[in-house]
N, C-alpha and C positions, 0 to 999 in steps of 0.2 A: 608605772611607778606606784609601787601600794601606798594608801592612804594612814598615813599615824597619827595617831591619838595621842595626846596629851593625858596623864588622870588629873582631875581638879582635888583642888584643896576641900579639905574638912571645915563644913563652919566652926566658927570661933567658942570654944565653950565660955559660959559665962564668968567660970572660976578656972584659974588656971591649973593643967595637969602637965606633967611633967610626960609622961605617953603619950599625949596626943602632940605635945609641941615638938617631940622626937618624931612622933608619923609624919606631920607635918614638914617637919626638915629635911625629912629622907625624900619627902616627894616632889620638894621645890631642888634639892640637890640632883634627882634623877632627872626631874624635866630638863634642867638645864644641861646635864650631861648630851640627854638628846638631843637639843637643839643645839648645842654645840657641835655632837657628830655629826648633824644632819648639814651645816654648814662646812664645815667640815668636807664632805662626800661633794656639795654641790663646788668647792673651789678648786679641787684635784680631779673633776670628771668623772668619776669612781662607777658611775652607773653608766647605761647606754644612753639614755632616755635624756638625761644632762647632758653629755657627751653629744648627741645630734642636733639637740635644741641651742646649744650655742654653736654649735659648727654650721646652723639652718641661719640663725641671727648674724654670724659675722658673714656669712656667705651673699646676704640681701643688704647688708650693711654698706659692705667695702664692696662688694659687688664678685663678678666672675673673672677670671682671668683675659686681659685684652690677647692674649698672645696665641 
């Protein structure tokens, strides 16, 4: 499963501009896009990697078939 990065925010300037609170917007708008998708992929199993690790969790959970 690759590891993602978030970008961090700009510190705050002292006086307010109007281009940095749009950089700013964009980059809290696209984090959350990501975490959104990233939620997203992990509730529909969409990878392998999700996909086995709760098929490995509900398997030790509920256990193996008696039959």
């Amino acid at each position: 499963m690759p590891i993602k990065s978030y970008r961090a925010l700009n510190s705050a300037p002292s006086e307010y501009e109007e281009i940095d609170e749009s950089v700013s917007r964009k980059t809290i708008e696209q984090n959350f896009q990501d975490v959104s998708s990233d939620i997203h992929s992990v509730k529909v199993q969409a990878d392998k990697d999700s996909s086995l690790s709760l098929r490995k969790y509900q398997f030790l959970l509920l256990g193996g078939s008696n039959g």
